[in-house]
Every structure is written in structure tokens, then in C-alpha cells.
DOVEX-165315 format. One line per 2 residues: their letters; for each residue x, y, z of N, C-alpha, C, O. Coordinates in steps of 0.1 Angstrom, whole numbers. Example, Ala and Ser with C-alpha at 12.3 -4.5 7.8 and 13.67 -1.06 7.14 Angstrom:
2
AS) 132 -57 78 123 -45 78 132 -33 78 142 -33 85 | 128 -22 71 137 -11 71 129 0 79 134 11 80 .
END
This chain:
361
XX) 354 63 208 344 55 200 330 56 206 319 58 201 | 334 55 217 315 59 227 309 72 226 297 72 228 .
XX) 316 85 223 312 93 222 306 97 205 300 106 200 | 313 85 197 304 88 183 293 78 180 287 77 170 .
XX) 291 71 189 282 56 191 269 65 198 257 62 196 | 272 73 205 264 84 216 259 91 208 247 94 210 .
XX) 265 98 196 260 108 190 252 107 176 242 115 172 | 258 96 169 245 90 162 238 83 169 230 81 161 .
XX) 233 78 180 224 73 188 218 82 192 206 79 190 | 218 94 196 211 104 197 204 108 189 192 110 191 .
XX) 210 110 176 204 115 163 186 102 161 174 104 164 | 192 92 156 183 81 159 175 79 172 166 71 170 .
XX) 175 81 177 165 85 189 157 93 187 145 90 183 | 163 106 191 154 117 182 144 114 173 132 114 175 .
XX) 151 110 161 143 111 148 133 95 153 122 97 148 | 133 87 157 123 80 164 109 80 176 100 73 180 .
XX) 114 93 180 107 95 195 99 108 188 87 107 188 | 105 119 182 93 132 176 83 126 167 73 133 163 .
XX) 84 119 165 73 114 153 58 107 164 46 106 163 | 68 106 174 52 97 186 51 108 192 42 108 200 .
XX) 59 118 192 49 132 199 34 135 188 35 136 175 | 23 136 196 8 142 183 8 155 184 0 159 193 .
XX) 16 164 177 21 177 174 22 177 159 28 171 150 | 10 189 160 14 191 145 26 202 138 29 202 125 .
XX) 30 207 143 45 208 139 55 204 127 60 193 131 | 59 207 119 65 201 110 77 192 116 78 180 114 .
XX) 85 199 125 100 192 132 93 178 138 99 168 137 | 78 179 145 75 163 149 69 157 138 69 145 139 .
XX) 63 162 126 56 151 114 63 152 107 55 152 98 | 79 153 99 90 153 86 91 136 89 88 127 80 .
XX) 97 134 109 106 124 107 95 108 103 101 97 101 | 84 110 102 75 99 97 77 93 83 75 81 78 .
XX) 82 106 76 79 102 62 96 90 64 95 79 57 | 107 91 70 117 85 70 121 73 79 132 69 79 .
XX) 112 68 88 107 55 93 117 47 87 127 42 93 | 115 45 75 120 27 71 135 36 73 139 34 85 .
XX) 144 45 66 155 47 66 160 47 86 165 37 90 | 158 58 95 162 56 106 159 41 109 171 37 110 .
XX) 152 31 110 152 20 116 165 13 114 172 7 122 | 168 15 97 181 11 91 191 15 94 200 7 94 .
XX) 194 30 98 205 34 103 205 30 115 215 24 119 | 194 31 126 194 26 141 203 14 140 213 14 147 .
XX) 199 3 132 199 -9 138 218 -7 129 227 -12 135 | 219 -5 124 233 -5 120 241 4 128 252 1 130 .
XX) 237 14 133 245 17 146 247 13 158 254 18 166 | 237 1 160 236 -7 171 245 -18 169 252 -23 178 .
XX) 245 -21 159 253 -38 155 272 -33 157 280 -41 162 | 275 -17 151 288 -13 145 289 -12 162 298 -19 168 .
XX) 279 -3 169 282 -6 188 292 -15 191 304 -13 194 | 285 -26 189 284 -42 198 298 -47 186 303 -57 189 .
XX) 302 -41 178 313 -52 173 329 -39 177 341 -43 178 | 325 -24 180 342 -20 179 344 -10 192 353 -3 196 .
XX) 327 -14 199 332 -8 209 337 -21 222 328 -29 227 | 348 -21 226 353 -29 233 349 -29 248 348 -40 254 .
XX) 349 -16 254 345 -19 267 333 -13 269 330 -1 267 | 325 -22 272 308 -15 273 303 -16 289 302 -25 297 .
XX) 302 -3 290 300 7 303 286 2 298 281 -5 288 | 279 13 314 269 10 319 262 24 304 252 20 298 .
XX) 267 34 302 262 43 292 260 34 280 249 35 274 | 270 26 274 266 18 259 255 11 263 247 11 253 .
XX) 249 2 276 244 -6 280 229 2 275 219 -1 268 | 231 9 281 213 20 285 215 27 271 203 26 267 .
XX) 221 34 262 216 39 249 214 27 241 204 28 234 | 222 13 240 217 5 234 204 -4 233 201 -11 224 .
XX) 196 -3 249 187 -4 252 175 2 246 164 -3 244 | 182 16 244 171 25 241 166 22 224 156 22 217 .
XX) 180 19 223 181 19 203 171 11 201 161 15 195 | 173 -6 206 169 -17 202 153 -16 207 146 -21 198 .
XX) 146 -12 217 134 -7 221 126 2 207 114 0 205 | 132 9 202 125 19 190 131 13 180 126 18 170 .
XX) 141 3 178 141 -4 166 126 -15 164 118 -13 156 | 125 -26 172 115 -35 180 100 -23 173 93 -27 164 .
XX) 99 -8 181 86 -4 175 85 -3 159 78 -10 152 | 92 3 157 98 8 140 94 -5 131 90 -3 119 .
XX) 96 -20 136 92 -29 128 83 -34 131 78 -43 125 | 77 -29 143 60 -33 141 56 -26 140 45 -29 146 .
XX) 55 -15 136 54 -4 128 49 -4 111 40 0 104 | 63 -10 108 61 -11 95 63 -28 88 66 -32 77 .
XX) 59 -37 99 54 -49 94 42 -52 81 42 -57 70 | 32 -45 89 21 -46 80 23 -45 58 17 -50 49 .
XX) 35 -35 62 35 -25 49 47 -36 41 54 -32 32 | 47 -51 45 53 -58 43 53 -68 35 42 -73 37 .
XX) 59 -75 25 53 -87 19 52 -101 26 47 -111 22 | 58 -99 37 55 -115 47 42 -109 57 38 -115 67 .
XX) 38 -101 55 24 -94 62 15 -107 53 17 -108 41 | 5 -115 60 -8 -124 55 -15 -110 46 -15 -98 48 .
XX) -20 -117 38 -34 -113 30 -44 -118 22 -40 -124 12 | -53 -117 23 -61 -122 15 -63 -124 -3 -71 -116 -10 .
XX) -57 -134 -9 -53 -134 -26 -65 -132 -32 -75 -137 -29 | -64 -122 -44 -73 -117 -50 -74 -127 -64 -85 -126 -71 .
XX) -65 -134 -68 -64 -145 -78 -73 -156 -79 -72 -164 -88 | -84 -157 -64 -91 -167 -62 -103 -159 -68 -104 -158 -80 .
XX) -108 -155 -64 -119 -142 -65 -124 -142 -80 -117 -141 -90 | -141 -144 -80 -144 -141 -98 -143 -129 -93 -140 -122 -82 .
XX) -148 -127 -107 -144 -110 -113 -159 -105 -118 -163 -110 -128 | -167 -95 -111 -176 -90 -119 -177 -82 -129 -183 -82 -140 .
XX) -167 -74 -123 -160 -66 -137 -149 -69 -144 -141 -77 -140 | -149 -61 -156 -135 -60 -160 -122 -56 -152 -125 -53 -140 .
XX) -110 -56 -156 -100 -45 -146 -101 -36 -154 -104 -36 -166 | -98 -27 -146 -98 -11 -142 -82 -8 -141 -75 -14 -133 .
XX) -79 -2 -147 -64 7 -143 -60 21 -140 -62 29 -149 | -57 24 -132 -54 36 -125 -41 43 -128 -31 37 -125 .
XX) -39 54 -132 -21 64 -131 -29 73 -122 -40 77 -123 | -17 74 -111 -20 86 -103 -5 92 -102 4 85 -98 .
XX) -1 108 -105 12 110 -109 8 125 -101 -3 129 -100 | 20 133 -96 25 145 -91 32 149 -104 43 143 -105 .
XX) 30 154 -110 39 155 -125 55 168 -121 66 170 -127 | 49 173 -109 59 182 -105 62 193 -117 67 194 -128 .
XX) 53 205 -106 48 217 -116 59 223 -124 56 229 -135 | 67 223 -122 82 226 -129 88 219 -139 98 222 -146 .
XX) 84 212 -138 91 203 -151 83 199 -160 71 195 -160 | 90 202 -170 86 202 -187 87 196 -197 84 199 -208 .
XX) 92 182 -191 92 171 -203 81 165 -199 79 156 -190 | 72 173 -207 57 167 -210 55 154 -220 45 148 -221 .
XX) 65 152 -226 68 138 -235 69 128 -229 67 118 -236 | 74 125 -216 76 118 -212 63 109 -204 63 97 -202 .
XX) 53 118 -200 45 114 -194 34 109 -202 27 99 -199 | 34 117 -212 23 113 -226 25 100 -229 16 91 -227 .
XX) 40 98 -236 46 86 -240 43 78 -230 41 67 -235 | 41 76 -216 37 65 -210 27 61 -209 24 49 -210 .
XX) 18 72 -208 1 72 -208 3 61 -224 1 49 -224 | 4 65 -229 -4 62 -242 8 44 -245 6 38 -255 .
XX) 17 39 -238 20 29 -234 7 21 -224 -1 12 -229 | 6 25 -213 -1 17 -202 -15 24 -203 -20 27 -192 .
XX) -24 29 -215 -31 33 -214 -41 29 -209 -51 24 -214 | -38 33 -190 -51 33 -179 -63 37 -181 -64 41 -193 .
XX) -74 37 -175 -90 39 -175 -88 50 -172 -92 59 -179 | -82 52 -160 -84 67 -153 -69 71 -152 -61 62 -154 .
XX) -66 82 -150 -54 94 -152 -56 99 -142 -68 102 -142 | -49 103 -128 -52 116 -124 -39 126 -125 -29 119 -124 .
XX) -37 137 -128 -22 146 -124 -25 154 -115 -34 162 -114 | -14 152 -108 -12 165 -96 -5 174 -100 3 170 -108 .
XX) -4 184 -97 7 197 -99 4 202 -110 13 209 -114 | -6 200 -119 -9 207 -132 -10 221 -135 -20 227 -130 .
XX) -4 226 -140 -6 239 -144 -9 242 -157 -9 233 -166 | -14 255 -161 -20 258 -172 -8 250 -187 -11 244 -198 .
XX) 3 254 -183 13 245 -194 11 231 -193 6 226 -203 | 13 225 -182 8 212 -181 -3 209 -193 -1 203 -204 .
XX) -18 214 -188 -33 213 -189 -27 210 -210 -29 200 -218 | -23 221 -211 -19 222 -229 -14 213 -233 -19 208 -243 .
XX) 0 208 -227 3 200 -232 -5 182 -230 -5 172 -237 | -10 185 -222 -19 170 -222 -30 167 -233 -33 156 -234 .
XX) -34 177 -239 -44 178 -248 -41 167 -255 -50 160 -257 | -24 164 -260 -27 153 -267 -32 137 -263 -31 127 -271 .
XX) -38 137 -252 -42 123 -251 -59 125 -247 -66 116 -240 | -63 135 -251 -82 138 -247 -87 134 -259 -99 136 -260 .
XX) -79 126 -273 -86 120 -281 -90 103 -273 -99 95 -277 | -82 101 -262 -85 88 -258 -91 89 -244 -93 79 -237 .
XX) -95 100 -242 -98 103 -227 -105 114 -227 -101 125 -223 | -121 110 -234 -128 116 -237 -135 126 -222 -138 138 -221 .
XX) -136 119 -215 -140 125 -200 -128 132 -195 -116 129 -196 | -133 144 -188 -122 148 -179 -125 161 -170 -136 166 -173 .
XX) -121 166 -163 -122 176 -152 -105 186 -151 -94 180 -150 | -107 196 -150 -92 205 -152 -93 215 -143 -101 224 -144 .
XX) -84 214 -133 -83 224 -126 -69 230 -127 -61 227 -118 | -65 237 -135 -49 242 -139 -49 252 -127 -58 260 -125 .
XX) -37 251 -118 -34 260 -112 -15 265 -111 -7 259 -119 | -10 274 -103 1 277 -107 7 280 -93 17 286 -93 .
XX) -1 274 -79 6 273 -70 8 262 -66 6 261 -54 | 14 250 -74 18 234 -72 5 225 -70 7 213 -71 .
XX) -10 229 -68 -22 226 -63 -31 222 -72 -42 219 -68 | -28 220 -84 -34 223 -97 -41 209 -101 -33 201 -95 .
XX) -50 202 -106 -51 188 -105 -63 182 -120 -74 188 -123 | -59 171 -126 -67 168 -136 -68 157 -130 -62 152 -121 .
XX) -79 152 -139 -86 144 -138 -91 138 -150 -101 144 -154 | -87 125 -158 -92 121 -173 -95 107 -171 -88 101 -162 .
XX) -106 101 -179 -108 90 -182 -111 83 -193 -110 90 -203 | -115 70 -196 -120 64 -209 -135 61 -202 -143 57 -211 .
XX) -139 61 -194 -150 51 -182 -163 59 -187 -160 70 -192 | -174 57 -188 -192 64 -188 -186 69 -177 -178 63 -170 .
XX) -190 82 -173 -195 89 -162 -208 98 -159 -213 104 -168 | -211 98 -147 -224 105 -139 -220 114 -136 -228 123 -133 .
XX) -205 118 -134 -207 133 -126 -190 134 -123 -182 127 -117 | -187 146 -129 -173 149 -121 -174 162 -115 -179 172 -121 .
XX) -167 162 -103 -166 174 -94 -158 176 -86 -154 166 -80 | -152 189 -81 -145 200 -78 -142 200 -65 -141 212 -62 .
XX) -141 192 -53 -146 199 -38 -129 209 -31 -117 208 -31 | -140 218 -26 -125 225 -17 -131 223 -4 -140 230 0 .
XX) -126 211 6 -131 208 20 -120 216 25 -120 213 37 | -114 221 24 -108 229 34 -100 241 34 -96 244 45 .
XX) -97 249 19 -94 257 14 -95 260 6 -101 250 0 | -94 271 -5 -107 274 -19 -88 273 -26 -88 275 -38 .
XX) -78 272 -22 -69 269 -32 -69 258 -30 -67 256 -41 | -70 247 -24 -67 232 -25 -80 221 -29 -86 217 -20 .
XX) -83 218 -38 -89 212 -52 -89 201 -46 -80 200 -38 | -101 186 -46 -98 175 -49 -108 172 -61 -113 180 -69 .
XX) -107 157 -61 -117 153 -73 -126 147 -72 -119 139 -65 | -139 141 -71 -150 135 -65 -156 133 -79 -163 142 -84 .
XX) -155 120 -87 -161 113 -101 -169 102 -98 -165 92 -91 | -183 101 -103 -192 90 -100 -189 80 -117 -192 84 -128 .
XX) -185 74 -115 -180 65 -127 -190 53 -129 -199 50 -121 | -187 47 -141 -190 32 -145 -179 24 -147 -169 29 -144 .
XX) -179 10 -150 -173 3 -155 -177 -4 -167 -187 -1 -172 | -170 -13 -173 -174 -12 -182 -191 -20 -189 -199 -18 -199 .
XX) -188 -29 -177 -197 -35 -173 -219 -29 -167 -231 -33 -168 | -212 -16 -163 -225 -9 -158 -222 -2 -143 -225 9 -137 .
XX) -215 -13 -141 -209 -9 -126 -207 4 -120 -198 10 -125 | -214 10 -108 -212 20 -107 -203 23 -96 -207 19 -85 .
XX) -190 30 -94 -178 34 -86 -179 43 -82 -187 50 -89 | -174 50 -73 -168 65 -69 -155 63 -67 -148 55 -60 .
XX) -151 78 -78 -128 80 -77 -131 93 -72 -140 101 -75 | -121 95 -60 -117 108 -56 -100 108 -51 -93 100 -45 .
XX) -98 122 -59 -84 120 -61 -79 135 -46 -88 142 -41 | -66 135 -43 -66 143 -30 -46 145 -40 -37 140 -47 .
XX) -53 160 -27 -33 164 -28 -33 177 -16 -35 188 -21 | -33 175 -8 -29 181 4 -24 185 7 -22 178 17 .
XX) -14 198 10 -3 203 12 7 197 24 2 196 35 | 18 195 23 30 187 34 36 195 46 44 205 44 .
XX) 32 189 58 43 200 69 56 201 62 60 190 57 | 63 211 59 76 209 57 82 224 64 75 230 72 .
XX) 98 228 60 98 241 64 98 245 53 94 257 54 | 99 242 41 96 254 31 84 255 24 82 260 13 .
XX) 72 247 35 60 248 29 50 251 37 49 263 40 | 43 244 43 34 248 54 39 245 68 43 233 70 .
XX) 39 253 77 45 253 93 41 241 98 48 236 106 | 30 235 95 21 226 104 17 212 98 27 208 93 .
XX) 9 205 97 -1 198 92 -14 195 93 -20 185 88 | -20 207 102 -33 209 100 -42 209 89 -53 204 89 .
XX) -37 216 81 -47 212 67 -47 202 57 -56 200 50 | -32 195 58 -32 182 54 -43 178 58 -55 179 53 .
XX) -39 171 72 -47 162 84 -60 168 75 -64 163 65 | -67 179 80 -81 181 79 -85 181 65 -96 185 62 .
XX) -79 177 57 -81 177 41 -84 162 38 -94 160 31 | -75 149 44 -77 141 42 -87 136 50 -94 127 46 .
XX) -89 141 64 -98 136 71 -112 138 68 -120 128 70 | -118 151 63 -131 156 58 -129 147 45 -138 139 48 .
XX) -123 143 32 -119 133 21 -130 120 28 -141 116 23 | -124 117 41 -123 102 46 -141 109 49 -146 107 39 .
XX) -146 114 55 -162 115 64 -166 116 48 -172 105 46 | -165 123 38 -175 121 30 -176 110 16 -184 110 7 .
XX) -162 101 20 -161 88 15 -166 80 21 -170 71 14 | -169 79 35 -177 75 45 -199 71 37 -207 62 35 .
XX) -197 87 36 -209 89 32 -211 85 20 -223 87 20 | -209 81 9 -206 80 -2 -214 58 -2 -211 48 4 .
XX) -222 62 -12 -226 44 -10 -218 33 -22 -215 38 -34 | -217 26 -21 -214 15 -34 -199 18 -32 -194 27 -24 .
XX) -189 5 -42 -179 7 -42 -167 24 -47 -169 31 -57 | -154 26 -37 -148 40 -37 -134 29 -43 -133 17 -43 .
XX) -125 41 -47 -112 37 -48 -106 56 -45 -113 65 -50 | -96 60 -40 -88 73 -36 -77 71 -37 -73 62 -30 .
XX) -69 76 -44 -56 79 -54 -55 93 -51 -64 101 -51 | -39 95 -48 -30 111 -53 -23 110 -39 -23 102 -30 .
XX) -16 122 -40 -3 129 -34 -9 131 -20 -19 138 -17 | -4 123 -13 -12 130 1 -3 133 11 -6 137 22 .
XX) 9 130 6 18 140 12 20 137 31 20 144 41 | 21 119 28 17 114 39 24 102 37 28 98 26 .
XX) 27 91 52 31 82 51 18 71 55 10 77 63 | 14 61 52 4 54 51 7 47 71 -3 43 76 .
XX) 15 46 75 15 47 93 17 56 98 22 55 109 | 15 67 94 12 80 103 0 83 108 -10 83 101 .
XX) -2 85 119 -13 89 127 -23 90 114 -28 80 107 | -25 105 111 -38 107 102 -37 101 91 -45 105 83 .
XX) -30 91 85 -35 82 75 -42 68 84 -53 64 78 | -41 61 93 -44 55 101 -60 61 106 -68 53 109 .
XX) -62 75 108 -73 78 111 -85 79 97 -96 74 97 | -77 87 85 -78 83 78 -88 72 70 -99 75 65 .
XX) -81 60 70 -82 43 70 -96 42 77 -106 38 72 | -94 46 91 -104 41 93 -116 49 96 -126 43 100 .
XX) -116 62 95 -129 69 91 -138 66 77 -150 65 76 | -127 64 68 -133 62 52 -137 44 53 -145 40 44 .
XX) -133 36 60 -137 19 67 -132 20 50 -141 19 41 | -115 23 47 -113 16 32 -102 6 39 -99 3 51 .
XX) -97 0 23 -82 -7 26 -77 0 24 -81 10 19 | -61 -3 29 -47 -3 20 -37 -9 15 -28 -12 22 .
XX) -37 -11 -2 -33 -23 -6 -17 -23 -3 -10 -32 -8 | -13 -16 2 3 -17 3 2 -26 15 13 -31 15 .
XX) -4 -30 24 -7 -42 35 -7 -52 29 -15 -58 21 | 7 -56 34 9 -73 30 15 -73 12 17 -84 6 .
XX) 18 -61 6 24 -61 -4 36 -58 -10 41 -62 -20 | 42 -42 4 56 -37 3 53 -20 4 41 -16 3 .
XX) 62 -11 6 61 1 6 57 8 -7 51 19 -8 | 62 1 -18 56 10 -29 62 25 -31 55 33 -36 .
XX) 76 29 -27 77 45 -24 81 50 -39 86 43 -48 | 76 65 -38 71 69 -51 78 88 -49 77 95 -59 .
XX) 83 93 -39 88 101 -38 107 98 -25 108 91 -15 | 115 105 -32 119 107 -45 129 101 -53 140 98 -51 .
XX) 120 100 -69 120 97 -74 137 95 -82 141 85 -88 | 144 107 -80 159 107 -82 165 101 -67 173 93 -71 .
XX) 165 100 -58 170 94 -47 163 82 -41 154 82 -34 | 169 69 -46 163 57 -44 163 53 -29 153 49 -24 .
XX) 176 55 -18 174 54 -8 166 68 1 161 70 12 | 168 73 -4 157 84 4 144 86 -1 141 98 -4 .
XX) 136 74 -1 125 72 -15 114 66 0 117 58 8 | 100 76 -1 93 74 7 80 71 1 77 77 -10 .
XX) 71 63 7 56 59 0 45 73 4 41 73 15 | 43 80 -3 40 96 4 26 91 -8 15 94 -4 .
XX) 27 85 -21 15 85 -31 7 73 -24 11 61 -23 | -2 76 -20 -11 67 -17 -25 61 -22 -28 70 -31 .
XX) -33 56 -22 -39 44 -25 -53 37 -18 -50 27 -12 | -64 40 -17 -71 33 -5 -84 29 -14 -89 38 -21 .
XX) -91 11 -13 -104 15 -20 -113 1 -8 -108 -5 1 | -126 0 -14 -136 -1 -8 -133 -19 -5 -124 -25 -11 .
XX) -141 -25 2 -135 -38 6 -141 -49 -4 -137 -61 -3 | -153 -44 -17 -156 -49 -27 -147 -46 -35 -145 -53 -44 .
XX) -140 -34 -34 -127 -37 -50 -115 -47 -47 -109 -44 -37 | -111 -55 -51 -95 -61 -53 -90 -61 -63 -94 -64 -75 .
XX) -74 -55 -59 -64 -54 -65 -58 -62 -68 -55 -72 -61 | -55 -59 -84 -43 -69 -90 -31 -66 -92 -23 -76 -92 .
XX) -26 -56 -94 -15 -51 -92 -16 -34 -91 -24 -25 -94 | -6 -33 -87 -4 -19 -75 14 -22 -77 20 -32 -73 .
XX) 21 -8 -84 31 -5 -86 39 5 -90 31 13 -95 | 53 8 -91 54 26 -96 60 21 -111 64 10 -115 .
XX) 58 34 -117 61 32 -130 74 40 -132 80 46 -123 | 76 38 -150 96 46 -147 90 61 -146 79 65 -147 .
XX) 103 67 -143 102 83 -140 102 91 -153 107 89 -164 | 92 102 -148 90 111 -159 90 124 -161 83 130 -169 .
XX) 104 130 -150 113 140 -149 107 146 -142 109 158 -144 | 98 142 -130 90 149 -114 103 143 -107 114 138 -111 .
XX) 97 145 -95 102 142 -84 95 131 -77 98 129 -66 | 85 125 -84 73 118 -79 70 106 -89 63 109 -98 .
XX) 75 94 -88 71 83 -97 54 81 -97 46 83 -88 | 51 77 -111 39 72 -108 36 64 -106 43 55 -107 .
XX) 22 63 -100 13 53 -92 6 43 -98 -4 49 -104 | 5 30 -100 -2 24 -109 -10 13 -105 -5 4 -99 .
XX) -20 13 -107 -32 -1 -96 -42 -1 -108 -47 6 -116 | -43 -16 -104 -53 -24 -114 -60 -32 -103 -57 -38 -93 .
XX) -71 -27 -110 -78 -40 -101 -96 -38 -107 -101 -30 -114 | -103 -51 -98 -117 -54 -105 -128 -55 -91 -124 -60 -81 .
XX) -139 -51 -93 -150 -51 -85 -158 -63 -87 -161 -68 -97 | -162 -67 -72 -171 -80 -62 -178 -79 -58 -174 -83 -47 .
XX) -192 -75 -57 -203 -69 -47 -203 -85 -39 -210 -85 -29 | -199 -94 -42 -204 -103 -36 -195 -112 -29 -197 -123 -23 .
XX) -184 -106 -30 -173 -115 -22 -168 -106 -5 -165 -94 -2 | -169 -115 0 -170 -106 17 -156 -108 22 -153 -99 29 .
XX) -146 -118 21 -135 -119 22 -126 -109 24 -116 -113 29 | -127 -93 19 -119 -87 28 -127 -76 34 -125 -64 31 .
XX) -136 -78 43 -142 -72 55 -133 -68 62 -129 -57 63 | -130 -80 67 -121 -81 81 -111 -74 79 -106 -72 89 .
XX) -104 -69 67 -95 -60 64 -99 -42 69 -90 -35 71 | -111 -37 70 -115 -27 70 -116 -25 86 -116 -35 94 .
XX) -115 -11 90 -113 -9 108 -122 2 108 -126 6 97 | -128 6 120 -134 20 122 -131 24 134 -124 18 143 .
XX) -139 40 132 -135 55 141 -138 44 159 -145 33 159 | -133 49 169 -135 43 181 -146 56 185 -145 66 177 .
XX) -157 59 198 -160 72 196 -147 80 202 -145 91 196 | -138 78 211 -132 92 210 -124 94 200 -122 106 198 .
XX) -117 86 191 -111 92 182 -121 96 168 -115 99 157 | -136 95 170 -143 103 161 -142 118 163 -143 126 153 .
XX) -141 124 179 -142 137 183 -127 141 177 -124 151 170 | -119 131 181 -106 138 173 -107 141 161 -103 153 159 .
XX) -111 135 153 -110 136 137 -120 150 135 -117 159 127 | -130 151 141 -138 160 141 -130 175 141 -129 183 132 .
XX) -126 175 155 -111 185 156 -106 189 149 -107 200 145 | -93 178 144 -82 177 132 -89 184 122 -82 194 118 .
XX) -105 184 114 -110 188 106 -112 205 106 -107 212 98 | -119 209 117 -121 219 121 -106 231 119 -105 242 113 .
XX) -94 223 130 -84 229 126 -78 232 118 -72 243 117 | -81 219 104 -76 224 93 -82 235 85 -76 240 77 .
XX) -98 240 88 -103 250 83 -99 265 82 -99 275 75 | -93 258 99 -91 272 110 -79 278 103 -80 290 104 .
XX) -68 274 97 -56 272 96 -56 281 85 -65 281 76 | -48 287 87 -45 299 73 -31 297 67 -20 300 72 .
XX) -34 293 56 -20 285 47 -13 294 41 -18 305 37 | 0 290 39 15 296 33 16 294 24 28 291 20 .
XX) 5 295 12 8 298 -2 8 303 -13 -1 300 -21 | 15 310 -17 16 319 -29 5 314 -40 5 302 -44 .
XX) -2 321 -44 -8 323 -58 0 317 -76 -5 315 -87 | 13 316 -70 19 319 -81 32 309 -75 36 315 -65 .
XX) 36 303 -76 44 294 -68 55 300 -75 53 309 -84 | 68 295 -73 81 295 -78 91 285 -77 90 282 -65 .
X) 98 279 -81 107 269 -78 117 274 -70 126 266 -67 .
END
């Protein structure tokens, strides 16, 4: 029995300890996205320990040590991302604006029940839309909702990278940026509300270390992190929606966070996981979310599935130029982890990506 107490304990170790190596590497950045799951299996191979293993040697003593030590991190870890996490209630708060509603969806370039997504849209019909993974079939079939979503921006592509952008909102300006590769698209929209209010949406999709995708996470990291310096720069209230192909306590979302000085509403609210979408316990918060410390949210949630692999993303919420109440929520760059981020950026430029023109399933 100690030698199978030993060997899932190992496993769980592992997958606890590569994730705090800062390697960008795919084998050290996968095990992040599965945090909440190992903690769960840890701590239940610790408890199954202590109830059938009968004689506990000095070896059960010292791996159980080890277990309960990286369980202890793992939940202060992912405390925050918690609903007994304190926060600041946005129900108290006037409202200068109206609410705003957000879908932010990976529609998952392969799949073809375009009905399903329409049919929702035109249920919860949001202010703003973004889709990821759009392709030229995609782009066509959405046509049917640009009678309600007169604004919009289209970037159809057909290596998974592809990205729209629609709204009901006045806008100043929608645009195209490639910070760090001329195949990877974000969205950068100077909006209104309905009120006059003027916002900035920028939507992101980043490519994922994985092994059947990119070796590394260099151009993630440097995609979101150049995102974060020119959200930074960016004046009046932001809100940033899409696929980022990231866990919201991973290193570069943390850097992230606090280069762009945004929130994140899943603090103090719950994980929110949105990939995947067919596997509920293997279901990670990878869609992310971040906006300025004058917007508050009113709800932030996934919606039903619409034959991706990626539930969608849904946030409402209304703008406060005058309410200061969540400052103290916002963090910034320290200087040496400015030089980092600087780096991380640079690297991701440097980085020459693994992707086909033409994707394939």
C-alpha cells in the first residue's frame, strides 16, 4: 500500500512543484492550468494515506509532509479566486451608466453549429460580442446578427487565430493590433456607452504552451504582456475579454494584472472555468476577464455550451468615474519585475511560432 501511496504522491508532487519552476516550457506551464484538480487529488491521497495505510514509517511521514506543504500553497493560491475571498459589493455603488454586457466566446474553429451560438446571441443580446477562432465560415455565418450589431471588426482566419469583434455601442475607432506576430490579431475598440461614456475594449487570444501547439509560452506571455503596457497607456476607463489561454494565478497573468493596474472579477467570486466545456471536472478558467477600477461588475458568468470546447463568457457591468472604492483592489509592476516583463515581451517577439496557415483538426 506504501508503494502506491508513494506513487501517486509523486505524481502530485510533480505536477505541484513544475509549475513554480519560471520555465517557459510547456511540461513546466500545462500543470498551472490544473491547480484546483491536483490540490484535490493531493489532498485525497493524503487523507486515503492516513486512513489504510496502517504502519506509518518514517517514508509515509516525509511524503506526507511534503503533500500537505503544497496542498497549504495550492490553497493560498487559489483563495483569492474564491467566494469567501472579501470584496468590495458593487450593489451599493450608483451607476453612471447604464449596464453594459459582454459575450466573449472561443467558438472553436471546427465546429459548425453556428445555430447554436446565434440562438444565444440573439437570447442574451449583449452590447458587445467578441469570437475567437473565427473563420471565414464562421465570419458568414454570423452575418445573421449584423442587423443588431451594426459595428464590427472581422478578422476571419483559418489557423484557429481568427477574431470578431461586434457591437450595438457608438464607436470612435476599432482596430487590429499584431504586438507580437502578424498571425496573432487582437482587438483595441474606443467605445461609448450609452450614456456618452467613453471606454476602451480590447479583446486578446494568445496562443497556449501545449505539446501539440506551441513548445513554449513565450508569445503567449509577450502577447499578453505588451496587451497589459499599452492598456497601461490607454487613459479613461478599459475592460479586456478573450481566450488567453492562461490561468488567472499564473505567473504572467499576475504580471499581467498588474502591468495593465486592472482588476479581476473572478477575486472574491469563484473560478468561473470555461474550458472544457464537455469535461466538467477537467474544466479550467483559461477565458479571462480584467477591467479598470472605475468599472463594476454585476455579474460575470458562463453561459450553456455551443458545440466549442469553450463555454462562453458573460459580464455585465456599469461605469463610476467617481467612486474610489476599488483602488485598493488594483497592484503595480515593482521595478525589477518591470525589466522582467520588458524581457518576457521582447522574447515573445524573438520567438518564432508553430503555426500552420491553414490549421487542421
Amino acid at each position: 500500500m506504501l508503494s502506491v501511496y508513494s506513487i501517486l504522491s509523486a505524481f502530485c508532487i510533480a505536477g505541484s512543484i513544475l509549475p513554480l519552476i519560471p520555465h517557459p516550457h510547456w511540461t513546466f506551464r500545462v500543470w498551472e492550468f490544473g491547480r484546483i484538480q491536483i490540490m484535490i487529488i493531493q489532498l485525497a491521497v493524503l487523507l486515503l494515506g492516513f486512513i489504510f495505510i496502517e504502519e506509518k514509517s518514517l517514508v509515509f511521514w516525509s511524503i506526507s509532509g511534503i503533500n500537505l506543504v503544497l496542498i497549504i500553497n495550492h490553497a493560498i493560491i487559489l483563495a483569492p479566486y474564491t467566494v469567501i475571498y472579501r470584496r468590495n459589493p458593487s450593489n451599493k455603488i450608483d451607476k453612471d451608466s447604464a449596464s453594459i454586457s459582454v459575450v466573449s466566446v472561443n467558438v472553436y474553429q471546427f465546429n459548425n453549429e453556428y445555430e447554436k451560438l446565434i440562438t444565444l446571441i440573439n437570447e442574451v443580446q449583449p452590447d458587445i460580442l467578441l469570437t475567437l477562432e473565427t473563420n471565414k465560415a464562421w465570419e458568414n455565418a454570423l452575418t445573421k446578427i449584423e442587423s443588431d450589431y451594426p459595428n464590427f471588426k472581422k478578422v476571419p482566419l483559418e489557423n484557429t487565430y481568427g477574431i470578431h469583434f461586434y457591437t450595438k455601442l457608438n464607436v470612435k475607432s476599432i482596430k487590429v493590433n499584431y504586438h507580437i506576430a502578424d498571425d496573432l490579431p487582437s482587438i483595441e475598440a474606443a467605445l461609448f456607452t450609452k450614456e456618452g461614456i467613453p471606454f476602451t475594449f480590447f479583446g486578446v487570444h494568445p496562443p497556449p504552451p501545449s505539446p501539440t501547439e506551441e513548445d513554449n509560452a513565450k508569445e503567449r506571455d509577450g502577447e499578453l504582456l505588451a496587451v497589459g503596457k499599452k492598456i497601461k497607456e490607454t487613459k479613461g476607463s478599459v475592460i479586456v475579454a478573450g481566450d488567453f489561454n492562461n490561468v488567472a494565478w499564473a505567473r504572467s497573468s499576475l504580471l499581467f494584472r498588474k502591468t495593465s493596474e486592472l482588476i479581476d472579477p473572478r477575486i472574491g467570486r469563484g473560478f468561473v472555468s470555461t474550458f472544457h466545456a464537455k469535461y466538467r471536472l477537467l474544466r479550467f478558467p483559461i477565458d479571462l476577464f480584467f477591467h479598470s477600477p472605475d468599472i463594476f461588475v454585476e455579474d460575470f458568468k458562463t453561459l450553456r455550451p455551443i458545440g466549442s470546447d469553450h463555454l462562453p463568457l458573460f459580464c455585465s457591468f456599469f461605469i463610476n468615474k467617481e467612486e474610489e472604492i476599488q483602488e485598493e483592489e488594483t497592484e503595480s509592476l515593482k521595478e525589477e519585475e518591470k525589466k522582467e516583463v520588458d524581457k518576457i515581451i521582447q522574447d515573445g517577439i524573438n520567438e518564432e511560432g508553430n503555426r500552420d496557415a491553414i490549421a487542421t483538426e
